[in-house]
Every structure is written in structure tokens, then in C-alpha cells.
C-alpha positions as CSV (number, residue, x, y, z in Angstrom):
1,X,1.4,-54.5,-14.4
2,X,0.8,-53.0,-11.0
3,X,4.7,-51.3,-11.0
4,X,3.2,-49.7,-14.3
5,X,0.3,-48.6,-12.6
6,X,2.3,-46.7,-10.0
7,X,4.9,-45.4,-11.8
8,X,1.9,-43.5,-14.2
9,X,0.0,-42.3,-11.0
10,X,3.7,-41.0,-9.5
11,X,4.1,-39.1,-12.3
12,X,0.9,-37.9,-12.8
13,X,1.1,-36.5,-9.4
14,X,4.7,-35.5,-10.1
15,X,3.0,-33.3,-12.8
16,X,0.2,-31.9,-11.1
17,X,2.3,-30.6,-8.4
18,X,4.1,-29.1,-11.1
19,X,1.5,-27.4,-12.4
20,X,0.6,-26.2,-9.1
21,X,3.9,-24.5,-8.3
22,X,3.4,-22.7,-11.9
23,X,0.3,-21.8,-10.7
24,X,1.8,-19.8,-7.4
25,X,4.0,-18.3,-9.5
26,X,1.7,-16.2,-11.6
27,X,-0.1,-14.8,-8.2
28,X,3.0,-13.6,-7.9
29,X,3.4,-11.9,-11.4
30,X,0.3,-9.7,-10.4
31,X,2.2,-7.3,-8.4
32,X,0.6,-4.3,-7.9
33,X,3.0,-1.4,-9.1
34,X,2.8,1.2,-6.7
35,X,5.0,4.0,-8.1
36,X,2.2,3.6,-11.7
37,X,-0.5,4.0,-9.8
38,X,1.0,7.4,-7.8
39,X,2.1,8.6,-10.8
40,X,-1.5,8.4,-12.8
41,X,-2.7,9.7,-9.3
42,X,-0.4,12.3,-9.8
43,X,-1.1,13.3,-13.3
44,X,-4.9,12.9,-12.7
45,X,-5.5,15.6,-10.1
46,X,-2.2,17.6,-11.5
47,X,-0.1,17.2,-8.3
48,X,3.5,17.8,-10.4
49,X,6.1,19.2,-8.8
50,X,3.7,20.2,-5.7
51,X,4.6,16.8,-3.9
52,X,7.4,15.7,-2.7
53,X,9.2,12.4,-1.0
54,X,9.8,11.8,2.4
55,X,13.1,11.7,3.4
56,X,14.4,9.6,6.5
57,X,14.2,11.8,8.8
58,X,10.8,13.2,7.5
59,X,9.2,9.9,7.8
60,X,11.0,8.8,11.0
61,X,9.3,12.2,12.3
62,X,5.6,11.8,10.7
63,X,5.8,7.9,10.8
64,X,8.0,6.4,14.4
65,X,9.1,3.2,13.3
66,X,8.0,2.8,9.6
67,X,10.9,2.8,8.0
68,X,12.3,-0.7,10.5
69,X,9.4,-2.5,8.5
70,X,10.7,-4.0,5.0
71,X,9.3,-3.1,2.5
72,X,8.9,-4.7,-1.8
73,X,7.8,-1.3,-2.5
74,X,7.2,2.1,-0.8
75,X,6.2,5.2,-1.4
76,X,5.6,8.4,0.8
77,X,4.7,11.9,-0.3
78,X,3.5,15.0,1.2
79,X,2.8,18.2,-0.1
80,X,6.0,20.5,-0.7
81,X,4.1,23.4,1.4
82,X,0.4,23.7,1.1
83,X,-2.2,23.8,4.2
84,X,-4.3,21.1,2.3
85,X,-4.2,18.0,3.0
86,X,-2.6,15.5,0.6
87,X,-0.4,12.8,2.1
88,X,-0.1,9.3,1.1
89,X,2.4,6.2,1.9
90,X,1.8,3.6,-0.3
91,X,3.7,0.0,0.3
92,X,4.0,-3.8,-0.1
93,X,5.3,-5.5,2.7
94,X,7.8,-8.9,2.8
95,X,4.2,-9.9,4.8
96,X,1.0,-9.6,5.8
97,X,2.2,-9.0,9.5
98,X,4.4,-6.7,8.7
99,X,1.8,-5.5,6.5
100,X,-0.6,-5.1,9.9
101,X,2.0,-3.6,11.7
102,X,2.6,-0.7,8.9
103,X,-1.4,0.1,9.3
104,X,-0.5,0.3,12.6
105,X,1.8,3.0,13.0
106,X,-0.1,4.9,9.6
107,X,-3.4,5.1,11.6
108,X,-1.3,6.7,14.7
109,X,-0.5,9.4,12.1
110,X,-4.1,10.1,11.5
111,X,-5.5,9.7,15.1
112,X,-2.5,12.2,15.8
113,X,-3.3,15.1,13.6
114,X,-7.0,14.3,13.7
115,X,-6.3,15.2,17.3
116,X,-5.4,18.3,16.8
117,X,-1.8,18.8,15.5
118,X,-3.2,19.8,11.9
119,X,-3.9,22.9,13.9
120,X,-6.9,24.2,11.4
121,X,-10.6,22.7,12.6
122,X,-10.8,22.2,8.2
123,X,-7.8,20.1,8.1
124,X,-8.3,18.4,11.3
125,X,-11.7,17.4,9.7
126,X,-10.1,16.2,6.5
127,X,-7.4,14.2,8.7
128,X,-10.6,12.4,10.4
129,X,-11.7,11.7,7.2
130,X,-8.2,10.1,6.3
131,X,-7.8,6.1,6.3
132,X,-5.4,3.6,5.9
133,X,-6.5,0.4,3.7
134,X,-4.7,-2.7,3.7
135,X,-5.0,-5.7,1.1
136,X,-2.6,-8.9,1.9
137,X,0.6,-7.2,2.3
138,X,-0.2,-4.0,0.8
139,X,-1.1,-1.1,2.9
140,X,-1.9,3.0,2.2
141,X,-2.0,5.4,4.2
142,X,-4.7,8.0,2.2
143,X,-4.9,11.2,3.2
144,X,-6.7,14.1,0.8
145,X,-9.2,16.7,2.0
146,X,-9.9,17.1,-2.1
147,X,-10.0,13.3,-3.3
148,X,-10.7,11.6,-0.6
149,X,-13.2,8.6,-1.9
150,X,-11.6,8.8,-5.4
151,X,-8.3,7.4,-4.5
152,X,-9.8,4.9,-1.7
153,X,-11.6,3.7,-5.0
154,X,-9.1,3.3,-6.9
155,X,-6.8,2.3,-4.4
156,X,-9.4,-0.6,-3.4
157,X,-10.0,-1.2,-8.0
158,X,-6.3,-2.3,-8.1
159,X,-7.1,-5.6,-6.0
160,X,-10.3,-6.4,-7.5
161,X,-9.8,-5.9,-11.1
């Protein structure tokens, strides 16, 4: 009787633990897309054709270092040519640590041209304005003298909806 009773509370346990790797696996399942939510940024304040990816050397120059951090998703756009600002990196990291160190180097971005190297005392003030936002492994980089709140908003409605 008391092998019976073991072997039913083994595979009871046996099952839970089951149950509780299905249940990591549906975390997982809610990804947050970040190339949607650019795009119904995008088509919400009419960016279009206005905005355009950062190439490698582009980001090596505006971000030292961001590209050496792997990345589940990334994004990074900037205006094509426009003296407003509107510049945002959008990413998932492999970690939260990697994650950390991504904010890192984004906040160096807006310390720098908050500093002075967006040259115009209006843009410099929208650059102070800027922030980066981080959420487990997801970071941003926001940056937008029109929009500012808006997209922190909905940036920060993603994880909490």
C-alpha cells in the first residue's frame, strides 16, 4: 500500500512540474513586438518615409558599443533630415544585464547632446527631456521634442496591459 502511495505522489509531482514548465512557456509567448509597435507609432503621428534606420556605422557613431550587445529584437531610427528631434532605439535583450548595459550607453546619447551637441538651445531642451525606459530585458531609448509623454506612455502600456 505504501509503494502505491508513493508512486501517486511521484507522479503527481511529476505532473505539477509539468504544468509549471508549460506555465514558463507562455511568459514567453508574450513577447513584446517591437517593429508593431514602431510601426503604429509611425502611422499615428505620420512619420512615413521621414525616418529612417540606422545603419552600422550610423549607430556605432550615435551609440559606441550598442551594436556588441545581442539583441531578440532591435530597432533604431532617426529622422532622414529634420532639426526636430525624433530618435528612438527600441530593443529586447538575450538579458536583463545586457538589457542594463544597453540603457547605459542610450542615456550617454542623451547626456551628450543634452550637453550641447544638438547645437539649438530648443533641441537641447527636447534632448533633456529625452529618456531611456527599461522593462526586464527591454529597453528604449525615446527621444521626441513633439510626443514626448505619448510614446513613454505607450511604451510603458505595452508591459502593463
Amino acid at each position: 500500500m505504501m509503494k502505491k502511495l508513493y508512486a501517486v505522489m511521484a507522479a503527481a509531482l511529476l505532473l505539477c512540474g509539468l504544468l509549471t514548465a508549460c506555465g514558463s512557456k507562455t511568459e514567453s509567448a508574450n513577447d513584446v513586438d517591437l517593429t508593431g509597435f514602431y510601426n503604429a507609432l509611425a502611422e499615428k503621428y505620420g512619420w512615413g518615409d521621414d525616418m529612417m534606420d540606422l545603419d552600422s556605422d550610423m549607430l556605432e557613431m550615435y551609440y559606441p558599443g550598442l551594436g556588441d550587445i545581442a539583441a531578440k529584437q532591435f530597432l533604431a531610427k532617426a529622422p532622414v533630415m529634420s532639426y526636430a528631434v525624433n530618435e528612438y532605439v527600441f530593443m529586447q535583450c538575450e538579458n536583463e544585464d545586457d538589457a542594463a548595459r544597453a540603457a547605459e550607453i542610450l542615456q550617454t546619447r542623451i547626456d551628450t547632446q543634452a550637453g550641447g551637441d544638438a547645437f539649438y538651445p530648443e533641441t537641447i531642451d527636447q534632448w533633456k527631456a529625452a529618456r531611456v525606459m527599461t522593462n526586464g530585458a527591454y529597453v528604449a531609448l525615446i527621444a521626441s521634442g513633439e510626443h514626448q509623454a505619448e510614446i513613454e506612455d505607450a511604451w510603458s502600456a505595452q508591459f502593463n496591459g
